[in-house]
Structures are given as structure tokens and as C-alpha cells.
N, C-alpha and C positions, 0 to 999 in steps of 0.2 A: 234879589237873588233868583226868585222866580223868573222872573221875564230872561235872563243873560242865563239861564241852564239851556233852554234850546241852544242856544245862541251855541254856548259852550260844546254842547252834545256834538253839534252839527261839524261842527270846526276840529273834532277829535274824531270824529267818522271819516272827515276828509283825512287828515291826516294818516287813518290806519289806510284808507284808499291808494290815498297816495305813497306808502312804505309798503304796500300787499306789491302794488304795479312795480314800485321801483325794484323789490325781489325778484317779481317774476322775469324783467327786463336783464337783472343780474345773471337770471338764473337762465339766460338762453343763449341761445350760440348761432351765430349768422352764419350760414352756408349758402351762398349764391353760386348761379349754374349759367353759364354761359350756352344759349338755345340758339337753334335754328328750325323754329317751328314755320317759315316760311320759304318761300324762294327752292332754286333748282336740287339742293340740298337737303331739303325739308324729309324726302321718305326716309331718308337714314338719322337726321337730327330728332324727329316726331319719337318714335321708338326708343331712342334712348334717353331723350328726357322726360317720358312717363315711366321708365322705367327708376330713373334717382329721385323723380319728385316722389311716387308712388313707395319708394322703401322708406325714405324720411318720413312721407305720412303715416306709413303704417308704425315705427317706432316710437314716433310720436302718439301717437293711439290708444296701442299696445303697452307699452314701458313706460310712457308720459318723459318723452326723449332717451336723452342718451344720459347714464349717472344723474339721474337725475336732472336734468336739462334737456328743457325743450329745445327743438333741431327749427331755427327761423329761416324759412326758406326763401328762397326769391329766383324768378331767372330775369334773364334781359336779353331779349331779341337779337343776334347780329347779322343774320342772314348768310351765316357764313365770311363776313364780310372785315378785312383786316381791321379797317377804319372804323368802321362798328366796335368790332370786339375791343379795343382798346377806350374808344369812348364810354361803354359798359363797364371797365376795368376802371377808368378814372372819376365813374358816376359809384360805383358801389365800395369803394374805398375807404370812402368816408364813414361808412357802416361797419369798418371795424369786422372784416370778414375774416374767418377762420381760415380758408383756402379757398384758392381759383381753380378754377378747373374750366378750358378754355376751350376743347373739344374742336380745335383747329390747329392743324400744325401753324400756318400762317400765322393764328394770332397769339400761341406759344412764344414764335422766334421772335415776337414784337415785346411781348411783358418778360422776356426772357433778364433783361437788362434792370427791368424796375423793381425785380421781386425782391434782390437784397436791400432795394436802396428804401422800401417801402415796407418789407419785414417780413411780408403775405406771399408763404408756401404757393407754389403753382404743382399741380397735381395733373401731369398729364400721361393717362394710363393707356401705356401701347402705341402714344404716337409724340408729336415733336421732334424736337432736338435729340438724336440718339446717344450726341454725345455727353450730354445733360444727365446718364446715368452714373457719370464720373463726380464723385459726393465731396471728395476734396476743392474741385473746382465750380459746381454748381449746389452750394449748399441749402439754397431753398426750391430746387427744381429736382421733381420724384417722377419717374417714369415707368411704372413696374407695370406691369411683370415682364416685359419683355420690349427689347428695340426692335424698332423697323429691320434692323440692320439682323439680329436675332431671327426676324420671322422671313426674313430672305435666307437665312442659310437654313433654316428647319425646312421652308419649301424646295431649295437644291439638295437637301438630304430627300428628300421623298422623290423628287424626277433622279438622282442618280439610281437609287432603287430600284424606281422602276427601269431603269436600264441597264440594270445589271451592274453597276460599280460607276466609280466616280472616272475612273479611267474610261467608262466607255461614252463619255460627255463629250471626246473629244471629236471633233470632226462634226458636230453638230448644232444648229439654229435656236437657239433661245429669243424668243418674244419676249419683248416688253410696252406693255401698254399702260400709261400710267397718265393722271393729271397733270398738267403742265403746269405745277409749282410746287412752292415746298415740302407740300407732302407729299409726293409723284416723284422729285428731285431727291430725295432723301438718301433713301438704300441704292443711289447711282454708282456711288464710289466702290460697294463693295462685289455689285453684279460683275462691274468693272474688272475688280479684284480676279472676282471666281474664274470670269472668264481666260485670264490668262492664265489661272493657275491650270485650269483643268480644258482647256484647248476650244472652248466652243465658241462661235460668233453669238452676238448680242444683235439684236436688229429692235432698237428702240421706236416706239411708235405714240410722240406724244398728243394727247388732247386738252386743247386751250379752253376753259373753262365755255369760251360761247360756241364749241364745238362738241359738248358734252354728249347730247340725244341727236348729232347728223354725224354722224363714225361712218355710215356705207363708204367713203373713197378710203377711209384706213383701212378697212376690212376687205378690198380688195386688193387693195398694198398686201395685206398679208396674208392674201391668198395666193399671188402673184407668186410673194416670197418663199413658200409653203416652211416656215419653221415647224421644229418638231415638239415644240411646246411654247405656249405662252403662259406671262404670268403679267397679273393684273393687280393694279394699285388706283384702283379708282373710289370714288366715294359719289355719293347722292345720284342724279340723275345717270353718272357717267357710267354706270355698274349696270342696270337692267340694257337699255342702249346695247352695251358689248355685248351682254350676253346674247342678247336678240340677234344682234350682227353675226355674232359668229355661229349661229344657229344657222342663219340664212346661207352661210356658205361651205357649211357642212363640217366645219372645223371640228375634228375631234374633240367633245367636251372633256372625257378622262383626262386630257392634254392642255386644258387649259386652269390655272390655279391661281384663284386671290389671296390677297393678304388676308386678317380676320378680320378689315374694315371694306372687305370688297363677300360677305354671306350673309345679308338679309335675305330672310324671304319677300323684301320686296325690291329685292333685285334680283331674285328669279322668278316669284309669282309669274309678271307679264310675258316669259317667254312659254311658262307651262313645260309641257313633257317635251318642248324644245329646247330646255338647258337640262335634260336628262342628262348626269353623266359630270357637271361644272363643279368644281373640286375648291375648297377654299380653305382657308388655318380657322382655328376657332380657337378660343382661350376660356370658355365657360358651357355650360349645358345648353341644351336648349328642351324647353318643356316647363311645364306648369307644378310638375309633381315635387315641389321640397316644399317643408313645414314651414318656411319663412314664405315662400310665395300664396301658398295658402290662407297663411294670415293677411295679406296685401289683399287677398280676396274678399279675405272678412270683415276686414277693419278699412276699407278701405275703395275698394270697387263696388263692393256690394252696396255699401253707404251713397253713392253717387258722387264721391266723392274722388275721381280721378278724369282723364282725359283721355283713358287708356279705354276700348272698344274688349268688352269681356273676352273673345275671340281671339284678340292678340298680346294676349296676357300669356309669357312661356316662349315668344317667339326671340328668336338670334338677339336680334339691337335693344329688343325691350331688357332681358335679362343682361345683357352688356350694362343697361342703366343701373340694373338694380348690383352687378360685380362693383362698379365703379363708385356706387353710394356706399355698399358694405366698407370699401380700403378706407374711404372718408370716415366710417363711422368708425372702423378699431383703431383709427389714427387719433380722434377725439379718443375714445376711450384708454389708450395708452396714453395724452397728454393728460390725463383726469388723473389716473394711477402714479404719471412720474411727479404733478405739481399738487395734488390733493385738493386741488381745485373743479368744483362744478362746472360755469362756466370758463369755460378754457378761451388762451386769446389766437392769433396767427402764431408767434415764436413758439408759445406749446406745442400747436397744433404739428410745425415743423420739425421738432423734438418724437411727439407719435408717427410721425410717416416716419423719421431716421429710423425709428426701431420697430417696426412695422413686421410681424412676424402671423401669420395665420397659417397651421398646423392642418392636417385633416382633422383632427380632431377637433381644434379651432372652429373650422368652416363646418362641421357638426353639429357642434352648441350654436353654434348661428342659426341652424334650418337649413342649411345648405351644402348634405353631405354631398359626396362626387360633383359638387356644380361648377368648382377648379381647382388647378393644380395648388397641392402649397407651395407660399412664397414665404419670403423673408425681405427685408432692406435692409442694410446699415451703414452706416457711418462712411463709409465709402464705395458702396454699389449702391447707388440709388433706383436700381433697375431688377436686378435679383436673375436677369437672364434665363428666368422658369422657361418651361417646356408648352405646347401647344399641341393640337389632336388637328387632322383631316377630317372633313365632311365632304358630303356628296348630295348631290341634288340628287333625288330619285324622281324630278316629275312633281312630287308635291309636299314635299319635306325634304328636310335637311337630316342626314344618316351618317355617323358616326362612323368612317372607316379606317381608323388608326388606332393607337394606343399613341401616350403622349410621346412628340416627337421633340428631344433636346437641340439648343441651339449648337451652332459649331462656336463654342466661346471663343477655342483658340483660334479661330478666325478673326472673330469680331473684336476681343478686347484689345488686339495691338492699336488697329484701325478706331476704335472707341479714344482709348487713350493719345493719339495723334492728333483725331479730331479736338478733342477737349482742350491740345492745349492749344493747337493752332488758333481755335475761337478766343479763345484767351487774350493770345498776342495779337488778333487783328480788332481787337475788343477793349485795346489800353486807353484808361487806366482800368483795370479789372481788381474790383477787391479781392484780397488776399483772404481765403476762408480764417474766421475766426472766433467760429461757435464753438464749444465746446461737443464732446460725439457721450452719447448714453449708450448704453448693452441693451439690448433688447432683453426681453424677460423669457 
């Protein structure tokens, strides 16, 4: 008996070993992030994926995850790159992911197909498919807080303003300069739209991704043309580029306005107090000062433990990371509440985004009062068509000059709802939704 008690000991230590791991494995939840920490796209990808890795750390930290569950993070490189992001898609699959989050319209329209057939919610916040915010027809595809198509009519509500009424659009030049693909092609049909309704020419100005940072012949195209505004849909390299360009040719900056994937500060950093004036949507604060970002400082930067440079901790894309980590995190946290389960799978997870509600007061107890508007999803807006704020480049920051600006819904819904079913029927055989829809709490 002597000799076979180690023996015995040893073999029942492993086993608590082995029950401790297999709990803690229970007890975690895999969220993987689709990055582009490289390539011509990189200064807008960098920024917001220190900003989602950087909140899962600090919750993880801080709370020792989410309900009790640790948050298993991971990303996988695509460079922006369709073919990429889908081989990432079908590498991390197997891991039992909570939600995707694809951070490319392009590679959105690609997993758009697989998500029901695979069961794994696709979370794409503010960009994709616009008409993907239609819940009856795409029931594992969330796109809140607002469509492309949303953040085109909130920018034609601020240029009619500024000229006095929407009737006085008429008889005038609207610019558009946008990436030459899917997400550049997106809000086309509805510019389209505006422009008949309210009488002005459209002079589209596209740029082919290996034409991102050589714009000079566009920007004399569109000095040639002299429109009375442009508005700009660009992303990574192709953003600082314009701004520069239309600095060089004196283009009224007040007059030129991006979407809220076209206001990093490091697409105007490089022009300096030469994009004085470059106006864009914003959907989140920008600045360091909420209780949840401070704790990222704590439990988290300060440790050495991030990718994030202390300095650009508070800035546009970085706090875009950490808005987009928060939706993911009360989407777990409402799957935990509906199925009383710690770890939660993808189907929960799709169940929490359907009833997806953050209150101001909500976004309070988070650490993140004023840092966006509330939103809501359900069951059949998976979009929530919330409202958006103007900023201004002053030279060396980003300035806050609106109050939140509402989408024009009843523009967009008919056109949403058209869209949704036309993709449908060029889409056959398309499954028939047949999830059942929860109340939001």
C-alpha cells in the first residue's frame, strides 16, 4: 500500500488538473477578430484592433471576463484581403466562435451566405450589407448602429442645412469619392436616389484600390469640375491621400465630408493645419476621459500589456475598437441572462445581439457615459438606425460640431427593404428565417 499511495496521489492530482482545465475551458468564450495590422489598410485596421483587443483585456483583468467567463481572444491577419478573410473564417470556425466580426465590407458580402448555414452571428458594426439590417431576412447578420445608407442621408441632412433647405440642393454638384468596391459601391443607389429627388448632379470619382495614395489626376478632375461639396467613402491609405490632395488644390475643407470610416487622426495627422476645416460623421467620442478607458490604462497598458502606444489611447479608430468590443460584450452578457449559462455558444450569442438594447444609462454603468448614442436591435431591425454627431478637424484634433444628427429612415427603409428582398431572390435557394425572436429586457 505504501509504494501505490504516491502512485495513487499523483494520478488524482492529475485528474483534479485535468477537471480544474477542462472547467476553465468550459468556462471561456472564443471571440476572434478579423485584423489588418498590415498592408495599405493597416493605419485604420492598427487602431481599432488595439482598441477590441485592449477592452476584452481589460475585462478580463478587471471582472475575470464576462459573467463569469473569461473572454479567449484571438485575431487572424487578412490584410484587408477577401481571400484572406474567408480563409480566417474557415480556419477559426472550428474553434467554436461566439461571433465574427469581419471589419470589411468585402469580406462581410463573402461570409454573408455561410453564417446561417454555420450558425456564427456575423457582427458588422456600421459597415456591410446595408440591407442585412432587415432581421426577418438576415437573421444571423447585426449591423447597428447605423447603415451606410443611414450615414449618407445624416451627411445630406447637414450639406442641405448648410444651404439653407433641401430645396436649395437643387441646381447643384455633389462629389463623390469613394473606394472602388463594395464598400465605396454601397450607399450608390441611394446618393442616386437623393439626387433625383432633390435636383443636384452627382459626379462620382472612383479610386481602385492600387490607386489609393496617387489621387493628383482625380483631384484635378475635381477641380476642373468645381463641385459644391464632396463626400468621401474611403478607408486606410485612401483617406489621408484625399485629404492631402484636396488641400493641395485649395478645395474648401468645410465642403468636404466622410463617412465615420473616412476620421481617424491618421488620416488627417499627415496633412496637419492643411485639412483645417475636413468634416466627417462620428458614431462614439473621442478622448481618453471615461472610467472604462481608464481602467484599460490600468489593468492593461500600464501592465505592458497592449500594442496600443500610451498616446493613442482616446484617439477616433482606437475608441471605434473599444464601441465595437462593448456591443460584443452586452451581446454575451444578454446570451448569459436569456440561457443562464456562463459560457455561451454562437446561437446565444445571436439571441444577445437580437435583443441588444444599451440605454444611457446602460452605457454609464459600463464607464462610458456620453461616449454613444443609445441603441436598441430586435427581432426585426437589426440595425437600430441610431443617430451620428459631425466633427471637424481643427489642425490638430478632432472637434465635436453638431448635436446627434437622425438618419432620414423614411428614405432609407423602403430602399433597405427592396434591397433585402432583391438579395434574397438573386440569392435562391435562401433560407426561410426560422429562429424564434426574444424581447429585449
Amino acid at each position: 500500500m505504501r509504494m501505490t499511495t504516491p502512485v495513487l496521489g499523483t494520478a488524482i492530482a492529475g485528474l483534479v488538473a485535468a477537471s480544474v482545465m477542462t472547467a476553465r475551458a468550459q468556462d471561456s468564450i472564443f471571440v476572434p477578430n478579423l485584423t489588418y495590422r498590415t498592408g495599405p489598410f493597416s493605419n485604420s485596421g492598427i487602431p481599432i484592433a488595439n482598441g477590441i483587443s485592449d477592452y476584452f483585456a481589460m475585462l478580463n483583468a478587471r471582472d475575470g471576463g464576462i459573467g463569469g467567463a473569461k473572454i479567449n481572444y484571438e485575431e487572424c491577419e487578412t490584410g484587408y484581403r477577401n481571400e484572406k478573410g474567408v480563409e480566417c473564417y474557415e480556419a477559426l470556425k472550428s474553434k467554436k466562435p461566439v461571433v465574427i466580426t469581419p471589419y470589411s465590407t468585402g469580406i462581410t458580402l463573402a461570409l454573408i451566405p455561410k453564417a446561417s448555414v454555420d450558425r456564427i452571428p456575423i457582427l458588422s458594426m456600421a459597415y456591410g450589407l446595408s440591407a442585412s439590417a432587415v432581421g426577418q431576412e438576415f437573421p444571423w447578420i447585426f449591423n447597428p448602429p447605423a447603415t451606410y445608407w443611414d450615414g449618407l442621408s445624416m451627411i445630406m441632412k447637414y450639406i442641405a442645412e448648410k444651404e439653407g433647405g433641401r430645396d436649395k440642393l437643387s441646381g447643384k454638384t455633389i462629389g463623390y469619392i469613394y473606394f472602388d468596391g463594395g464598400y465605396g459601391l454601397e450607399p450608390v443607389p441611394l446618393l442616386d436616389q437623393f439626387a433625383r429627388d432633390y435636383g443636384f448632379t452627382v459626379k462620382k470619382y472612383p479610386v481602385p484600390p492600387a490607386d489609393m495614395q496617387n489621387q493628383s489626376g482625380l483631384w484635378l478632375s475635381v477641380r476642373r469640375d468645381r463641385p459644391n461639396w464632396m463626400i468621401m467613402w474611403g478607408w486606410g491609405a485612401m483617406n489621408p491621400a484625399a485629404v492631402q490632395e484636396a488641400a493641395k488644390i485649395n478645395f474648401p475643407m468645410d465642403h468636404f465630408v466622410g463617412i465615420w470610416w473616412s476620421g481617424s487622426e491618421n488620416d488627417t495627422r499627415p496633412a496637419s493645419t492643411g485639412g483645417k476645416g475636413y468634416l466627417s460623421l462620428n458614431l462614439n467620442a473621442v478622448g481618453a476621459n471615461f472610467p472604462a478607458i481608464q481602467d484599460i490604462i490600468t489593468h492593461v497598458i500600464a501592465k505592458g500589456a497592449s500594442q496600443t502606444a500610451r498616446e493613442r489611447v482616446g484617439e477616433n479608430f482606437y475608441n471605434r475598437g473599444i464601441m465595437n468590443a462593448a456591443l460584443i460584450a452586452e451581446a454575451i452578457r444578454n446570451a448569459q441572462a436569456l440561457t443562464g449559462k456562463k459560457a455561451v455558444d454562437a446561437p446565444d450569442v445571436r439571441r444577445g445581439l437580437e435583443t441588444l438594447k444599451i440605454t444611457a444609462a446602460r452605457w454609464k454603468e459600463m464607464g462610458l457615459e456620453n461616449f454613444a448614442a443609445a441603441l436598441e436591435v430586435t427581432c426585426t431591425d437589426h440595425n437600430g438606425h441610431h443617430a451620428a454627431y459631425m466633427q471637424q478637424w481643427d489642425g490638430a484634433k478632432w472637434v465635436k460640431i453638431s448635436d446627434w444628427i437622425a438618419p432620414m429612415k423614411d428614405k432609407v427603409q423602403p430602399l433597405l427593404d427592396a434591397a433585402a428582398k432583391d438579395y434574397v431572390s438573386k440569392n435562391q435557394p435562401w433560407p426561410r428565417r426560422s429562429e424564434a425572436c426574444d424581447k429585449s429586457s
